[in-house]
Backbone as a printed PyTorch tensor [residue, N CA C, xyz], in Angstrom:
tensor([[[166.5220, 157.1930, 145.7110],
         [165.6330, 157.3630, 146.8710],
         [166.4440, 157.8640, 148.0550]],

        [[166.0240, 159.1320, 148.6230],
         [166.7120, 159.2720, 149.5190],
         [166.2760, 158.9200, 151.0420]],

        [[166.9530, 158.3310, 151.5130],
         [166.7030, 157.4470, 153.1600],
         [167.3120, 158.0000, 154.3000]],

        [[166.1740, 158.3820, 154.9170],
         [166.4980, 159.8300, 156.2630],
         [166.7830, 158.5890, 157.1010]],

        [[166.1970, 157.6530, 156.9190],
         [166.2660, 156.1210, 158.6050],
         [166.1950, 154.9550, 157.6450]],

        [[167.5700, 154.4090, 157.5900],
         [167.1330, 153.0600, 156.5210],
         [166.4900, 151.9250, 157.1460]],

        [[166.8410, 151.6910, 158.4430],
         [166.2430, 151.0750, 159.5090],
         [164.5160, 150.9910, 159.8600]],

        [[163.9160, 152.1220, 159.2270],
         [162.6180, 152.7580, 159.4290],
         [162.0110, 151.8990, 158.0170]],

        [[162.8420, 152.2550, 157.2980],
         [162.6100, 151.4730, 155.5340],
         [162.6580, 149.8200, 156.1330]],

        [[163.6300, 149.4160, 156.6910],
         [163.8630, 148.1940, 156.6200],
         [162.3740, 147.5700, 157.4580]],

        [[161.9190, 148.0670, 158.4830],
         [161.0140, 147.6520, 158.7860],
         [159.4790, 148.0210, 159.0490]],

        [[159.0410, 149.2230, 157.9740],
         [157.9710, 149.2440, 157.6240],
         [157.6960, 148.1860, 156.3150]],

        [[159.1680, 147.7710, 155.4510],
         [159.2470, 146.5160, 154.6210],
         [159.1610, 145.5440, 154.6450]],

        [[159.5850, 144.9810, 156.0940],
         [158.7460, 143.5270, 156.3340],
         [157.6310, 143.4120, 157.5830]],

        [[157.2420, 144.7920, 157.3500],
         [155.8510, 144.4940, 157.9600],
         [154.5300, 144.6850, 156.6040]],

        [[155.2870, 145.1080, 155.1810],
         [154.3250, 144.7350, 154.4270],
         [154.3000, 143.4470, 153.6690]],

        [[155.5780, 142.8860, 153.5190],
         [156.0040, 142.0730, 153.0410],
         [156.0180, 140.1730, 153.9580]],

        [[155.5710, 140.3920, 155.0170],
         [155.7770, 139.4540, 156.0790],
         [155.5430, 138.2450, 155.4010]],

        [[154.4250, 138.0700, 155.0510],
         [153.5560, 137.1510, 154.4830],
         [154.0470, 136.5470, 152.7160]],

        [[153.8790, 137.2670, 152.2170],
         [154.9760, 137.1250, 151.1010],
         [156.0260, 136.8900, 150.6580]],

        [[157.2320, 137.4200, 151.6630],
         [158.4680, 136.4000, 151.5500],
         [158.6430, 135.2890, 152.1770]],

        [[157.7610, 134.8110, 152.8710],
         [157.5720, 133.4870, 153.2450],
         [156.9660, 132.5620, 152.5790]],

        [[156.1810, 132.9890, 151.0070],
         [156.2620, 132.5700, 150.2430],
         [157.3500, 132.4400, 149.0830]],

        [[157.8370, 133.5480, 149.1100],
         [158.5380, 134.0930, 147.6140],
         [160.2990, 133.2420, 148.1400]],

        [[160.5480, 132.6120, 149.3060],
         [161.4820, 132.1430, 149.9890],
         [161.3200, 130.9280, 150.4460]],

        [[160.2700, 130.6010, 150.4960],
         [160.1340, 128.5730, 150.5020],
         [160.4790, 128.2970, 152.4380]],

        [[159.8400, 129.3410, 153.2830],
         [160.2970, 129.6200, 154.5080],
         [159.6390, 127.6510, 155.1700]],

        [[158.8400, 127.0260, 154.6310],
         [158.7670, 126.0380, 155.1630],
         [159.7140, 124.9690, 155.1990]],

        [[160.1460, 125.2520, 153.5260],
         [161.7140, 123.8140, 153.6060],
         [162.9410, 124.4910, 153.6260]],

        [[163.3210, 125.9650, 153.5240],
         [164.2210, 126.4710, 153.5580],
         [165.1260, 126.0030, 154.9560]],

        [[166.7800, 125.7930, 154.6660],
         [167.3200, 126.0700, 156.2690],
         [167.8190, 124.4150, 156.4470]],

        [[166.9260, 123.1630, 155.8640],
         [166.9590, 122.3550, 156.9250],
         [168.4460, 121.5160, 156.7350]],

        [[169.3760, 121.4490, 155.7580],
         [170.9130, 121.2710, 156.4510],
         [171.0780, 121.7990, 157.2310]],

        [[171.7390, 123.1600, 156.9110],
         [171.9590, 124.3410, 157.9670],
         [171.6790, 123.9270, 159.4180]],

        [[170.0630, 123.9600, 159.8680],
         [169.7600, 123.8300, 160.9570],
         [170.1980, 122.4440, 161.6190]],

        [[169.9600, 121.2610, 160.6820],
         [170.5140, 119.8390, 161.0700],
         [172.1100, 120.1380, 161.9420]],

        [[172.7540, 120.6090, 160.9350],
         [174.3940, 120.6590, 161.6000],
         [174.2350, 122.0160, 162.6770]],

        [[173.7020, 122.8090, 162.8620],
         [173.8420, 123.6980, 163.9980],
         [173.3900, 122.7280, 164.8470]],

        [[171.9700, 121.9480, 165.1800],
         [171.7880, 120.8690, 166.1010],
         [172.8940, 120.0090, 166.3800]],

        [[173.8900, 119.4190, 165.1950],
         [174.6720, 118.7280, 165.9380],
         [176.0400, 119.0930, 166.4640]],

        [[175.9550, 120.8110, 166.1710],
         [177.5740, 120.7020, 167.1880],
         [177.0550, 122.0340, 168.2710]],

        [[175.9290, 122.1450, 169.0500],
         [175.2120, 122.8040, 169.7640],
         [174.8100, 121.9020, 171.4240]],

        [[174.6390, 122.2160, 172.4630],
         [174.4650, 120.9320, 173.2460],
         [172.6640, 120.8240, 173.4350]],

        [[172.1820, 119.4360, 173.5300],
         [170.7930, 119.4520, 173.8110],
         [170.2760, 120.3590, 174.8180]],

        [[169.1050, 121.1280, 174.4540],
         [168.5060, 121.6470, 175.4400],
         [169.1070, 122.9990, 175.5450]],

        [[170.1060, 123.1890, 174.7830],
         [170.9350, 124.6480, 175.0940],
         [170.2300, 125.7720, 174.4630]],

        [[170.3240, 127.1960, 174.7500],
         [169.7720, 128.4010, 173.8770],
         [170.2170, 129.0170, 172.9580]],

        [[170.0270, 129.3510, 172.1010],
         [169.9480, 129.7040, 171.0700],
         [169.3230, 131.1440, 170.7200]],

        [[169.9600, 132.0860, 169.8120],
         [169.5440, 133.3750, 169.8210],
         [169.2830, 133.7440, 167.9910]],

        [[167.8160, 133.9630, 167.4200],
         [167.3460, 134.0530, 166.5680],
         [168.1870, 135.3640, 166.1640]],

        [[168.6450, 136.0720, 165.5000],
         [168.6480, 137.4710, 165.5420],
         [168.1840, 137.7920, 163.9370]],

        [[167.0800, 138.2930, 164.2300],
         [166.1330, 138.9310, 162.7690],
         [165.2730, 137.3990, 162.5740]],

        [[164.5990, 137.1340, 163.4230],
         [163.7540, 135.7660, 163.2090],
         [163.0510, 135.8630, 162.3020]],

        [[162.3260, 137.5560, 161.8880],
         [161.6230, 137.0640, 160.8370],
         [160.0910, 136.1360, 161.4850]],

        [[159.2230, 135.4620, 160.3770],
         [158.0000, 135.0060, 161.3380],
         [158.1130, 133.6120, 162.0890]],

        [[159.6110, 133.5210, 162.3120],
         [159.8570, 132.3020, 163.1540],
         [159.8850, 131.1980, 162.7950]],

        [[159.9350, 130.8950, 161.1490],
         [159.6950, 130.1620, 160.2890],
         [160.7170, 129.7830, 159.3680]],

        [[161.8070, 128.8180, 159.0880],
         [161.6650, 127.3770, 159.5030],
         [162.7690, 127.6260, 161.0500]],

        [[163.5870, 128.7170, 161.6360],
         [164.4600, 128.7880, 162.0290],
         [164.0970, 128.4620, 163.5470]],

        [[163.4260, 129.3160, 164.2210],
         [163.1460, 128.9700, 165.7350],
         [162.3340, 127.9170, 165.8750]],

        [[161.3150, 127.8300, 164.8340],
         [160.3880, 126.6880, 165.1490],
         [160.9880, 125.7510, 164.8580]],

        [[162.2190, 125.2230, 164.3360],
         [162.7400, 123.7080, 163.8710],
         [163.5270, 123.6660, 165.1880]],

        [[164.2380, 124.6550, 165.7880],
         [164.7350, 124.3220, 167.1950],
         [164.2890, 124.7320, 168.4950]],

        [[163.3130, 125.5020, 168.3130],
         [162.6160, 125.0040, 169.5850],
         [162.2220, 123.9370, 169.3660]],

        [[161.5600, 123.3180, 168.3590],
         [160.9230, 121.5230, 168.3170],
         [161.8220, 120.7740, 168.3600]],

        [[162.8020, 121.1470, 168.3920],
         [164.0170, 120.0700, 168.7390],
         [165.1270, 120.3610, 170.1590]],

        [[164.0840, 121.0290, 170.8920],
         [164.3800, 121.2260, 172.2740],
         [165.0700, 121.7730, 172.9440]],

        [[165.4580, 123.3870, 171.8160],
         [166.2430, 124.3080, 172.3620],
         [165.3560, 124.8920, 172.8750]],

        [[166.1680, 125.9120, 173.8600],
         [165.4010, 127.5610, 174.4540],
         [165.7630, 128.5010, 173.4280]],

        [[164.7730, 129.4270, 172.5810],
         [165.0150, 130.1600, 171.3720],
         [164.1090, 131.3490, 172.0880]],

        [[165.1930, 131.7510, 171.4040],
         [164.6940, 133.9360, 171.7500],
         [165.0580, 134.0020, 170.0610]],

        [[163.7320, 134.9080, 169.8850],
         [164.0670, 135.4680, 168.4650],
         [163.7840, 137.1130, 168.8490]],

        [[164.7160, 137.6740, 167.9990],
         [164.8510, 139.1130, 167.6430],
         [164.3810, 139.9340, 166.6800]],

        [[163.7620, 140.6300, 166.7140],
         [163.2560, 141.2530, 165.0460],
         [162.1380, 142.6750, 165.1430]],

        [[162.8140, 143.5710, 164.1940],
         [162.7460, 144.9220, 164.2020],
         [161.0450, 145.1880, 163.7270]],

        [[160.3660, 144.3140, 163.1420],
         [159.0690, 144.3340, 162.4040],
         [158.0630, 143.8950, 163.3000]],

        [[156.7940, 144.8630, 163.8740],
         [155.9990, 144.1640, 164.8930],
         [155.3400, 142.8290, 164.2900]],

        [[154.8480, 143.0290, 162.5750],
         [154.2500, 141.8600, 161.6810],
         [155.0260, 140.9430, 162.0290]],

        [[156.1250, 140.4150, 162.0640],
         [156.9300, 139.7420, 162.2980],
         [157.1840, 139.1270, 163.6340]],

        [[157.0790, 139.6900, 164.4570],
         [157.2690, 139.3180, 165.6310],
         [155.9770, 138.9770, 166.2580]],

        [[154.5230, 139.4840, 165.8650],
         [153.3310, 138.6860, 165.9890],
         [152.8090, 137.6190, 165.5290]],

        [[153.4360, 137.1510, 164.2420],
         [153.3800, 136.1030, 163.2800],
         [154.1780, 135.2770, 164.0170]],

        [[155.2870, 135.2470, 164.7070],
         [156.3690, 134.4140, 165.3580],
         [155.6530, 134.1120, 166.7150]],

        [[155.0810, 134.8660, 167.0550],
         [154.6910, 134.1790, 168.6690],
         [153.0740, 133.6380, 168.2650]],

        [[152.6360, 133.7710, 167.0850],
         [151.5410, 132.6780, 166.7220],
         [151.8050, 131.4560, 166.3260]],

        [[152.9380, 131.5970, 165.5510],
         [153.4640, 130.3380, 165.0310],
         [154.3680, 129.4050, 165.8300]],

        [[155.4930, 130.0720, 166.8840],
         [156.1100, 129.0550, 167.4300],
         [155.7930, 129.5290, 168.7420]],

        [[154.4460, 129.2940, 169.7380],
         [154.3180, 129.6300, 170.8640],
         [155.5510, 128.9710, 172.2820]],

        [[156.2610, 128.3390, 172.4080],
         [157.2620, 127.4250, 173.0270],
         [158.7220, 128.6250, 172.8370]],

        [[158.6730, 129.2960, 171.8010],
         [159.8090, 130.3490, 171.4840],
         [159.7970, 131.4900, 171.9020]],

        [[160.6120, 132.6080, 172.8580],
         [160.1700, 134.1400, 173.4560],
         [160.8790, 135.0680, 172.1880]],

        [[159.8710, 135.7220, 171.9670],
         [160.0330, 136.5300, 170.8160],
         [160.4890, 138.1740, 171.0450]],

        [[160.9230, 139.1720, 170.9980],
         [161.1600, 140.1530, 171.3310],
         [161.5560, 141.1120, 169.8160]],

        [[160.7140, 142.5740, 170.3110],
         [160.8680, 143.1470, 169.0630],
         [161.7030, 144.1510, 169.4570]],

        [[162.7370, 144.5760, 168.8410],
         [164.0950, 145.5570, 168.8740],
         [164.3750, 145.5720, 167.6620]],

        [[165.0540, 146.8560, 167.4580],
         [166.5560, 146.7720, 166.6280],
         [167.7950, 146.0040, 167.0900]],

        [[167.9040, 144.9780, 166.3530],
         [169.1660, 143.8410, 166.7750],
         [170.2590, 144.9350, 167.5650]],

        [[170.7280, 145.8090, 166.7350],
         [171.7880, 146.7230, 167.4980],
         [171.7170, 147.1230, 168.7920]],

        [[170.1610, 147.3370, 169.0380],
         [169.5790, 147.8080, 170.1260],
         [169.2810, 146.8740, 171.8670]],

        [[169.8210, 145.4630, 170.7050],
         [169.0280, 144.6320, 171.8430],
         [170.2210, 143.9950, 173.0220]],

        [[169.8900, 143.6530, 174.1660],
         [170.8910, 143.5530, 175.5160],
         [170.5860, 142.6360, 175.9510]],

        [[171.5030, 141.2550, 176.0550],
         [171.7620, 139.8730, 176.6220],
         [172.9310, 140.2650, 177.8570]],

        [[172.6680, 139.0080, 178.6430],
         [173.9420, 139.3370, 179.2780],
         [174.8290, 138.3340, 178.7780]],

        [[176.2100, 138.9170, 179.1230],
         [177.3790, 137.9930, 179.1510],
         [177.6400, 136.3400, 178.2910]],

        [[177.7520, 135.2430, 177.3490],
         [177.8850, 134.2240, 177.8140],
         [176.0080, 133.6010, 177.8050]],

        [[175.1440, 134.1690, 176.9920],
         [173.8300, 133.7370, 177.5770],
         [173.5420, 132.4040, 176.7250]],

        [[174.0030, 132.4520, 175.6030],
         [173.6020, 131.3690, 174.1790],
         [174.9120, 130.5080, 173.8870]],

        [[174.3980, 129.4920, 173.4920],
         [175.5650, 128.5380, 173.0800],
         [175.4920, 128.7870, 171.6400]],

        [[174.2620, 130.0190, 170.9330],
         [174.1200, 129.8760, 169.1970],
         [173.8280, 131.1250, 169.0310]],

        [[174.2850, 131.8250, 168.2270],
         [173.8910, 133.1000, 167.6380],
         [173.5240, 132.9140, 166.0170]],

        [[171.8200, 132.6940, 165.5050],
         [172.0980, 132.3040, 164.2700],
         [171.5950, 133.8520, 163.7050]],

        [[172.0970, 134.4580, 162.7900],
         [171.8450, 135.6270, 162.2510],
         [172.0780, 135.6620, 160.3160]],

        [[170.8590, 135.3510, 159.9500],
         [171.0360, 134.8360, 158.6410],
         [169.7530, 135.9370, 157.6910]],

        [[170.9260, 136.5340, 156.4840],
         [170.1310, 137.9870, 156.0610],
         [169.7050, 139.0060, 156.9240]],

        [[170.4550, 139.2090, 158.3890],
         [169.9150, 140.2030, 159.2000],
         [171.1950, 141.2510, 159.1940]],

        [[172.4230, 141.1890, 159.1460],
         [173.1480, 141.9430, 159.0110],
         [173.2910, 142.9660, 157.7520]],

        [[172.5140, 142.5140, 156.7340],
         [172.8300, 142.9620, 155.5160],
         [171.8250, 144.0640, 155.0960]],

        [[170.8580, 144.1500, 156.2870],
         [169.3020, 145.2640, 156.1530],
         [170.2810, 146.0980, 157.8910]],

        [[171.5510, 146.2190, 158.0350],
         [171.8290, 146.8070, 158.9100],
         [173.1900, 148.0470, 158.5160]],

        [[173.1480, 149.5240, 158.8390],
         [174.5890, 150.4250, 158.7070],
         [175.2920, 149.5230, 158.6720]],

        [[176.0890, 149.7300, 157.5770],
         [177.6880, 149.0010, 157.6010],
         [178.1520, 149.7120, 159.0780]],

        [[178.6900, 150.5230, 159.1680],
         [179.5660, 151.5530, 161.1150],
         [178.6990, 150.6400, 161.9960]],

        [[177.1150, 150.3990, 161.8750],
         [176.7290, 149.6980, 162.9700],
         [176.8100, 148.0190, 162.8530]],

        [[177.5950, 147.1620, 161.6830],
         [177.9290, 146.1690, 162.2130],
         [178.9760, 145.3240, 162.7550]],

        [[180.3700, 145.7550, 162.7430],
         [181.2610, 145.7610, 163.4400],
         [180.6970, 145.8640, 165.2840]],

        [[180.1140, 146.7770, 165.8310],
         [179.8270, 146.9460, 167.4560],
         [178.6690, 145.7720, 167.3910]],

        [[178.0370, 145.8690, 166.6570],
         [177.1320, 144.3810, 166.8900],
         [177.5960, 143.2880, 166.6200]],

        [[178.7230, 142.5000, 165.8030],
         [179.2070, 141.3730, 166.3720],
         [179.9840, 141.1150, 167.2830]],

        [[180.2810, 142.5850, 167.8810],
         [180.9370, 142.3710, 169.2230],
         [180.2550, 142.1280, 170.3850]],

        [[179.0420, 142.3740, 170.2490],
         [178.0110, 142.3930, 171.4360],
         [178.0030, 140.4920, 171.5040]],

        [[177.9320, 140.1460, 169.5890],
         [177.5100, 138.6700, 169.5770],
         [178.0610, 138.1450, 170.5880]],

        [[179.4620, 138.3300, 170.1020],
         [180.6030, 137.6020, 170.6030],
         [180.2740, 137.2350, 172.1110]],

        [[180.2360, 138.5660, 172.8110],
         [180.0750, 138.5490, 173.9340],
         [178.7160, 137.7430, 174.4400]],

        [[177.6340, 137.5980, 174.0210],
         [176.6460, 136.8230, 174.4260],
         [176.8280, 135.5880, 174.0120]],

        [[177.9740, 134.5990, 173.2030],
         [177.9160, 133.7820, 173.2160],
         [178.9090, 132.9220, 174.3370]],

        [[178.5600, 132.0360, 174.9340],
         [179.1780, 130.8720, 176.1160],
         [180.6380, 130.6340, 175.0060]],

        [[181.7920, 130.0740, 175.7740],
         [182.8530, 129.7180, 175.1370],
         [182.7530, 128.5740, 174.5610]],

        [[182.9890, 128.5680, 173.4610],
         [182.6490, 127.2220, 172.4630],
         [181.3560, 127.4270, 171.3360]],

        [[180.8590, 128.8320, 171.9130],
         [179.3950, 129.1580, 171.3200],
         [179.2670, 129.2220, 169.5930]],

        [[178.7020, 128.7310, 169.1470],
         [178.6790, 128.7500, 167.7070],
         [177.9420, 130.1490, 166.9440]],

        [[178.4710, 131.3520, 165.9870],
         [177.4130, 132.0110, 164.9390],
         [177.2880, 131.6260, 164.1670]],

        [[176.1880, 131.6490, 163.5030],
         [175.8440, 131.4850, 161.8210],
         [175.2960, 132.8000, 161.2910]],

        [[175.9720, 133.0970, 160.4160],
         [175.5530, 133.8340, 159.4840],
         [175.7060, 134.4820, 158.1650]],

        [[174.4420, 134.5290, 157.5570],
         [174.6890, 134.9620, 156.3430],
         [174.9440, 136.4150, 155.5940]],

        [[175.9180, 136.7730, 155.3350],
         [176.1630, 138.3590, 155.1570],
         [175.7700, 138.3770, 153.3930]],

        [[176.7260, 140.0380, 153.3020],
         [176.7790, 140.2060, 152.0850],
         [177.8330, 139.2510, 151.2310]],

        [[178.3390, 139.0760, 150.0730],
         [179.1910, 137.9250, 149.5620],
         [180.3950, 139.8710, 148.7070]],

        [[179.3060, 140.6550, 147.9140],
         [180.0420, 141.7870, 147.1280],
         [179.1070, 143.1770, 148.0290]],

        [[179.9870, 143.7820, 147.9690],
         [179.9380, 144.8760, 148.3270],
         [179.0670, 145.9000, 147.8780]],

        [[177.9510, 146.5990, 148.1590],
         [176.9780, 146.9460, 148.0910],
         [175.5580, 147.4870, 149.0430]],

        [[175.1650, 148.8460, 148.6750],
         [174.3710, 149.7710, 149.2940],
         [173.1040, 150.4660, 148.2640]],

        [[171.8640, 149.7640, 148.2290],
         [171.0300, 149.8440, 147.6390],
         [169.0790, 150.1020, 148.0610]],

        [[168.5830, 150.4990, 147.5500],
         [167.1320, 150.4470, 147.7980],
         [166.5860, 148.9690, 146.7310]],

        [[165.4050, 149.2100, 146.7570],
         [164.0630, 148.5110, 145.6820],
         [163.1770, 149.0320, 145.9660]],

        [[162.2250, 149.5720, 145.2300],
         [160.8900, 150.1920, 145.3050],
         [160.1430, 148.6890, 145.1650]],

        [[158.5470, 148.9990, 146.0550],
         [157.7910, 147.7940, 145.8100],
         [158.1910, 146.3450, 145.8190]],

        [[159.3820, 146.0470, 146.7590],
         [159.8900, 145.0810, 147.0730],
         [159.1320, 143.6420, 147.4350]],

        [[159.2160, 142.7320, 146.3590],
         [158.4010, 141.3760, 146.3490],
         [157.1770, 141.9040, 146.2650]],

        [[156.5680, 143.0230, 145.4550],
         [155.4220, 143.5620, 145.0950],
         [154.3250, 144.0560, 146.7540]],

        [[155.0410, 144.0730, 147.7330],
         [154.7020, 144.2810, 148.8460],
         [154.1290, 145.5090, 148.8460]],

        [[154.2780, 146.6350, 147.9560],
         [153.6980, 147.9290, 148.2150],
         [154.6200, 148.8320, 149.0730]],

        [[155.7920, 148.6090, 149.6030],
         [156.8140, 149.2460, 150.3430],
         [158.4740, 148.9640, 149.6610]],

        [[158.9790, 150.1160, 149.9960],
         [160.7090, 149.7030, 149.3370],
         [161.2040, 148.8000, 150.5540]],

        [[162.6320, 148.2180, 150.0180],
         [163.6300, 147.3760, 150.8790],
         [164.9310, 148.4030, 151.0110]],

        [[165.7550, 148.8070, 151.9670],
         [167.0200, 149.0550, 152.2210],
         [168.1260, 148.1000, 152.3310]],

        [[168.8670, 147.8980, 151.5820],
         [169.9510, 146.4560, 152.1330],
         [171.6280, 147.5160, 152.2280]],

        [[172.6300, 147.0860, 152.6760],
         [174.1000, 147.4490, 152.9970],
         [174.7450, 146.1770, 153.4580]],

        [[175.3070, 145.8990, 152.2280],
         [176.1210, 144.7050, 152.5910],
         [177.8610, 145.1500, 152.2720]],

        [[178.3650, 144.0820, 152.9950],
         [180.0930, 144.3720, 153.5710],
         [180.5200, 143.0450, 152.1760]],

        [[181.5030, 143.4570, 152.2370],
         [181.9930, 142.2410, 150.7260],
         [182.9130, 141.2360, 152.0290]],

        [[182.5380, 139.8070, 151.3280],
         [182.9610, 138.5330, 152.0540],
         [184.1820, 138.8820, 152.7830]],

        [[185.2890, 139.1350, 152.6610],
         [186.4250, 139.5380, 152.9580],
         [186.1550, 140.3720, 154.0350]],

        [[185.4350, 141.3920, 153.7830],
         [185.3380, 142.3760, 155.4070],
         [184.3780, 141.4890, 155.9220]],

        [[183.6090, 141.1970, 155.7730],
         [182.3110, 140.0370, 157.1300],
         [183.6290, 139.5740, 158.0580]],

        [[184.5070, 138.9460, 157.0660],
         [185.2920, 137.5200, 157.8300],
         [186.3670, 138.5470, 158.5280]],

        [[186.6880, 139.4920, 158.5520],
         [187.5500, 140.5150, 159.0520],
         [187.0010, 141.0620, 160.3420]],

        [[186.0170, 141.3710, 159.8850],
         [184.8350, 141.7960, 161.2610],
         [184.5170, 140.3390, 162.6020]],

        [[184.5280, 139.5740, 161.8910],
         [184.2100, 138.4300, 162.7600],
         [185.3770, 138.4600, 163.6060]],

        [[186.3290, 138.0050, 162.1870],
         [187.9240, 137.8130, 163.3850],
         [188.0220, 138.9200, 164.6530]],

        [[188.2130, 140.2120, 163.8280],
         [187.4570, 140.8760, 164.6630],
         [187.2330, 141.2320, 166.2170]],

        [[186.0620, 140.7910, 166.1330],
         [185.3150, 140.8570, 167.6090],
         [185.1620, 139.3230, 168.4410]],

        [[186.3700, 138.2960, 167.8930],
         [186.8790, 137.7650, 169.0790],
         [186.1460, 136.2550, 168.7620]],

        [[186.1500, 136.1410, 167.1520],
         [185.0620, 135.1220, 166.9080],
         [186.0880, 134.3060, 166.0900]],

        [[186.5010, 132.8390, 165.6660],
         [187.3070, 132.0470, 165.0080],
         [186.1210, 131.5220, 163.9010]],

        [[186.6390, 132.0610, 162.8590],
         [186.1730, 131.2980, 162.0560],
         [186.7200, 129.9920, 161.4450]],

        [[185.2930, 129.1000, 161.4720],
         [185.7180, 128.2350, 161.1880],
         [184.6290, 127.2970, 159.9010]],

        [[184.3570, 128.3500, 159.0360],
         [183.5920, 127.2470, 157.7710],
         [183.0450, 128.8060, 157.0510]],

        [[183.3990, 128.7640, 155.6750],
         [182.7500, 129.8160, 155.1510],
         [182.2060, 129.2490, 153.4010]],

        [[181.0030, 129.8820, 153.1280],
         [180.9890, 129.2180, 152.0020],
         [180.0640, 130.2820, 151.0470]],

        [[179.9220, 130.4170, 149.5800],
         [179.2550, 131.1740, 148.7550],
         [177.6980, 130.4290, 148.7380]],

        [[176.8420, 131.3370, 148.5610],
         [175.2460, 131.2220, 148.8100],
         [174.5420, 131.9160, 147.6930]],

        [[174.6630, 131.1090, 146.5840],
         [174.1400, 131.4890, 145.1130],
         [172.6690, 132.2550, 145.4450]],

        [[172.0050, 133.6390, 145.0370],
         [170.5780, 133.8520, 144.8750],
         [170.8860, 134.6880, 143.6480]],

        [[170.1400, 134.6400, 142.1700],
         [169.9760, 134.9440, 141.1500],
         [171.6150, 135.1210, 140.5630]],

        [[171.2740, 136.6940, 140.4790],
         [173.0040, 136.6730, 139.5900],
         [173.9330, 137.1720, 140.4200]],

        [[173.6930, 136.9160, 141.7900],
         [174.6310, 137.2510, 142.8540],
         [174.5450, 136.2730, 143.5170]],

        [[174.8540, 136.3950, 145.0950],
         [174.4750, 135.6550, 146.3550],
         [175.3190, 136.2890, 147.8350]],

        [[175.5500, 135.4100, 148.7240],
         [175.5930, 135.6170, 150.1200],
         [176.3770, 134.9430, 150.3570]],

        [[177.4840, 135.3450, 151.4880],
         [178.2560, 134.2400, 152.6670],
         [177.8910, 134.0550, 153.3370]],

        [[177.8800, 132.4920, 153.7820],
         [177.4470, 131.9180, 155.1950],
         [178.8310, 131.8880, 155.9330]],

        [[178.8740, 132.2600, 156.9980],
         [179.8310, 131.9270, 157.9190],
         [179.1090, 131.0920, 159.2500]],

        [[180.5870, 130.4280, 159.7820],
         [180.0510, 129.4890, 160.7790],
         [181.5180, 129.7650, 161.5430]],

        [[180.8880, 130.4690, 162.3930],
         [182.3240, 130.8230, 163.2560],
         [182.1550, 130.6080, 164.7460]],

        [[183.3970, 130.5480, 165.8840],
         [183.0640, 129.8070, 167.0750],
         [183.7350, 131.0490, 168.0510]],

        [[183.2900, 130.9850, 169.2630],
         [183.4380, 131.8330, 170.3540],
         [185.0630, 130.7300, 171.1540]],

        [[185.9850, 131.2080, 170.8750],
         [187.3070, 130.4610, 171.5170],
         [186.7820, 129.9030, 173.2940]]])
């Protein structure tokens, strides 16, 4: 398949798919370690930055209800209308993550989980530098990248009627990129899905 805008693919795909991988992904119990330990080394009441929220489901809505300020990010209007129905307390904004402008120091959390991996490899290096920079010192990321190295389509993705674009960086460059753009990692781990999977990283703003 040839892809003039993979970005264009990526999100005419989860605007057909919105509804469906929130089934086909268990988006109600999915997350809730994860989110438990981001709550506890995060400060009460602090903000937090969704990036690729997706329909806001279990990620902004488990911390805004637990009394963060949450901005979610996300390239799909389906997505970003589904998110401000579902977690009204959360400000939702639709961009290309690459595209989008915080100032300085704004979040104590950057959680970005499967959003880097529907993004140009060249364009994710300058976007965890932006992270970096929007996170407060001490600021925590999460995220889940590619684990092997790989640049692919799917036709009819989760039977949605639209293809998926993915570009993922192999574990080794994620954690290279992080170091990187000024980020310490500090927890990395393998994220089994079928006969592959994903790295989570959990890295901190010095």
């Amino acid at each position: 398949m040839d892809i003039a805008d993979p970005k264009d693919v990526v999100r005419r795909g989860y605007d057909a798919v919105s509804l469906r991988y929130d089934e086909v992904y268990g988006a109600e119990t999915k997350y809730q370690s994860l989110l438990g330990d981001l709550c506890r080394r995060i400060p009460a009441g602090g903000t937090v930055l969704d990036l690729g929220c997706g329909s806001g489901v279990p990620v902004a809505r488990t911390l805004a209800g637990a009394g963060y300020q949450v901005t979610g990010v996300d390239i799909s209007e389906v997505q970003i209308r589904r998110a401000r129905e579902r977690v009204a307390q959360a400000e939702f904004i639709r961009v290309d993550a690459t595209a989008a402008t915080f100032g300085a120091a704004s979040f104590d959390a950057v959680v970005s989980l499967f959003t880097l991996i529907h993004i140009p490899l060249a364009e994710q290096p300058p976007l965890l530098g932006k992270i970096a920079r929007w996170l407060r010192p001490g600021g925590w990321f999460v995220a889940a990248t590619g684990h092997g190295e790989w640049t692919g389509t799917e036709e009819n993705w989760l039977g949605g009627g639209a293809p998926m674009w993915w570009s993922h960086a192999d574990a080794a460059t994620n954690r290279e990129w992080i170091n990187e753009a000024g980020l310490t990692v500090e927890g990395e781990e393998f994220v089994p899905e079928g006969d592959g999977g994903h790295a989570l990283f959990w890295a901190r703003r010095p």
